[in-house]
C-alpha positions in Angstrom: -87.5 59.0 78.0 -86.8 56.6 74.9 -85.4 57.9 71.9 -84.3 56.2 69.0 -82.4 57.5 65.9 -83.0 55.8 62.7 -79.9 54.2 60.9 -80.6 53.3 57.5 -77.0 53.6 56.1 -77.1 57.1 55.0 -76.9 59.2 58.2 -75.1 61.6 59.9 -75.6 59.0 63.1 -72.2 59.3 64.9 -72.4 63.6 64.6 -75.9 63.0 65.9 -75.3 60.7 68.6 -72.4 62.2 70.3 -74.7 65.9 70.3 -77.2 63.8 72.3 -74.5 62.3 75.0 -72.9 65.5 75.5 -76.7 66.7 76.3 -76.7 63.3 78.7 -79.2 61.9 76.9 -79.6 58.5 76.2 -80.9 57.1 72.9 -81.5 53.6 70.8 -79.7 53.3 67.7 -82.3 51.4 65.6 -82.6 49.8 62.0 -86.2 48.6 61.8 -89.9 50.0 62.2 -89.9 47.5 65.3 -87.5 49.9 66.9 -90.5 52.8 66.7 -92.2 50.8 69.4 -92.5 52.4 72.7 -90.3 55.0 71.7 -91.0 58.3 72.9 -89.1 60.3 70.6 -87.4 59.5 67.1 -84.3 61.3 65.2 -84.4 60.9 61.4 -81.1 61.7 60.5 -79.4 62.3 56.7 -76.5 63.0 54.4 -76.4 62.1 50.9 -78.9 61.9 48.2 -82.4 61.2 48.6 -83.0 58.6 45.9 -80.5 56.0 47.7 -81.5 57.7 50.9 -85.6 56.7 50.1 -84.4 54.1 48.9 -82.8 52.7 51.9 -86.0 54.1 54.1 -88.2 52.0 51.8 -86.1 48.2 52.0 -86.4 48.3 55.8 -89.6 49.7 55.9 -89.2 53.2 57.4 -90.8 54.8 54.4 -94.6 53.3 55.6 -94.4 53.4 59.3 -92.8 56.9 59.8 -95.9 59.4 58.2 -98.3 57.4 60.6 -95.7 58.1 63.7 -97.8 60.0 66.4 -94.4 60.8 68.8 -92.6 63.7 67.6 -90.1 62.8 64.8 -86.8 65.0 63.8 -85.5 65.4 60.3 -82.3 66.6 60.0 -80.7 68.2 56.7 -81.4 65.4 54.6 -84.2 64.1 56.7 -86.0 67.2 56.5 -86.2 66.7 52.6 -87.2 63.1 53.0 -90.8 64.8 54.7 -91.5 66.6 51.4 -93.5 65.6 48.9 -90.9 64.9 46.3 -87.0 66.0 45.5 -85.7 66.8 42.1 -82.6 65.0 43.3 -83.1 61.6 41.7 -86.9 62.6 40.7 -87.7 60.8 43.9 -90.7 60.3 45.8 -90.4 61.1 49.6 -92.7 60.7 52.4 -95.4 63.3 51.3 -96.0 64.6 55.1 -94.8 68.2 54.3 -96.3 69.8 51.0 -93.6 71.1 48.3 -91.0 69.8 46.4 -87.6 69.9 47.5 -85.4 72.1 44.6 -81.9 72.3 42.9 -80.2 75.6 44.6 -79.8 77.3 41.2 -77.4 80.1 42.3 -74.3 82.1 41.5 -73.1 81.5 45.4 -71.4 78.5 45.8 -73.1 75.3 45.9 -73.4 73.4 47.8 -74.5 76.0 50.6 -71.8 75.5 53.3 -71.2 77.4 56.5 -73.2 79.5 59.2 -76.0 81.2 58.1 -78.5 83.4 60.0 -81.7 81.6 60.7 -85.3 84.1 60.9 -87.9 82.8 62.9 -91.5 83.2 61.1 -93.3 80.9 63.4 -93.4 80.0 67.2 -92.3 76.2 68.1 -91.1 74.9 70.8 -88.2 73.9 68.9 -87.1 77.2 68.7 -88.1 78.2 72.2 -85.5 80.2 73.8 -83.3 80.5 70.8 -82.9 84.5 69.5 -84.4 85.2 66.0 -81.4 85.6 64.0 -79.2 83.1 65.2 -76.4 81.5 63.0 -76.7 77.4 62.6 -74.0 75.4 60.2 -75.6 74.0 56.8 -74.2 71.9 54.2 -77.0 71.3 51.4 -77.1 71.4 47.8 -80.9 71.2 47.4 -83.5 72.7 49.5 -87.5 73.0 50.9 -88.6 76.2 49.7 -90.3 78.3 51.9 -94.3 77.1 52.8 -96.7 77.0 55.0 -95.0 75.1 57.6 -91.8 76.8 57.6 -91.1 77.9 60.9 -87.6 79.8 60.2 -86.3 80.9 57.0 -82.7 81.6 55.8 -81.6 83.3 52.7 -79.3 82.0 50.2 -79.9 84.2 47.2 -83.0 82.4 47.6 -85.4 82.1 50.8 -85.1 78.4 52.2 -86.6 76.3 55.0 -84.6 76.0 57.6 -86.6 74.7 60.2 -90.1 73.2 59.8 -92.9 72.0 61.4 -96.1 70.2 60.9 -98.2 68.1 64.3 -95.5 66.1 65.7 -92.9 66.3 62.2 -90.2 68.7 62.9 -87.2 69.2 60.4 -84.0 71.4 60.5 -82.1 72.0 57.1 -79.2 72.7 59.0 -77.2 70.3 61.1 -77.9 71.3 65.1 -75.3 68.8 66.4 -72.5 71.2 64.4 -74.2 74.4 65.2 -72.8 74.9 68.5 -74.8 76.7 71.7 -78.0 77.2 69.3 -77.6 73.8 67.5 -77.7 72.1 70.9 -80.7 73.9 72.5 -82.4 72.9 69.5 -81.8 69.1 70.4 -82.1 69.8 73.9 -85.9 71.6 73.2 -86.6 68.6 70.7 -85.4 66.3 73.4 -87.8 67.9 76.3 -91.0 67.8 73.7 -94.0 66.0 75.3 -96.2 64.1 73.3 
């Protein structure tokens, strides 16, 4: 199994990468579409905003090769919002492979949303498989996917949000699995065990 997690300078890499060895997985740091080939698997990491983030994504050429990527693909937090259509952080334009726009949490609560939050599953995935509905993942987001047709969990804060998501092969988390502890790793682990 080849896996390869993208570093374009705004990722949560080293989180990423140590849940994956702990997991005893072993995995290709790369930092151009020619990494994509042959892989079996590919991790789209993110922190930050998504107009540097696209940005980033767009000067080394991630932007065009990853919506035509036919091995399954994992967005997480900021990666997940890279799938939709457009943010209204930075009025940018993302990948387009999830429908929506990625929103401004508009809230009383504190924002960003940070902490454990229970997840509800709407859908079956395999990303999910073996993980009880209503489990508690860590998030750290300011903006959010709202809820659609490809929403496969849902959390709730104030407002219902996509947490995880899936569409063919694209799957996304809004929260980080590598810091939500037994759940967050299954979650790697099922992503990790995926066939094509």
């Amino acid at each position: 199994m080849n896996i390869s997690v993208i570093d374009y300078g705004a990722s949560n890499l080293q989180s990423v990468g140590n849940a994956l060895e702990k997991l005893g997985v072993s995995f290709d740091v790369i930092t151009t579409p020619e990494g994509l080939k042959g892989t079996d698997k590919v991790i789209l990491p993110g922190v930050g905003a998504a107009g540097s983030a696209m940005q980033a994504l767009m000067a080394r050429g991630f932007a065009a090769a990853l919506p035509n990527l036919t091995v399954p693909i994992l967005g997480v937090c900021l990666g997940l919002q890279l799938f939709a259509r457009m943010s209204e952080e930075d009025n940018t334009t993302c990948l387009g492979i999830l429908p929506g726009d990625v929103k401004r949490l508009r809230t009383e609560l504190k924002v960003p949303h940070m902490g454990w939050n229970r997840v509800r599953l709407l859908k079956d995935s395999p990303l999910t498989k073996g993980i009880p509905d209503g489990s508690f993942f860590y998030f750290v987001n300011s903006y959010y996917l709202p809820v659609g047709e490809f929403t496969t969990g849902e959390t709730i804060y104030d407002v219902p949000l996509t947490a995880i998501a899936q569409r063919g092969n694209f799957y996304g988390t809004q929260f980080h699995p590598e810091k939500s502890a037994e759940w967050g790793m299954k979650i790697l682990d099922n992503f990790c065990r995926l066939s094509r």
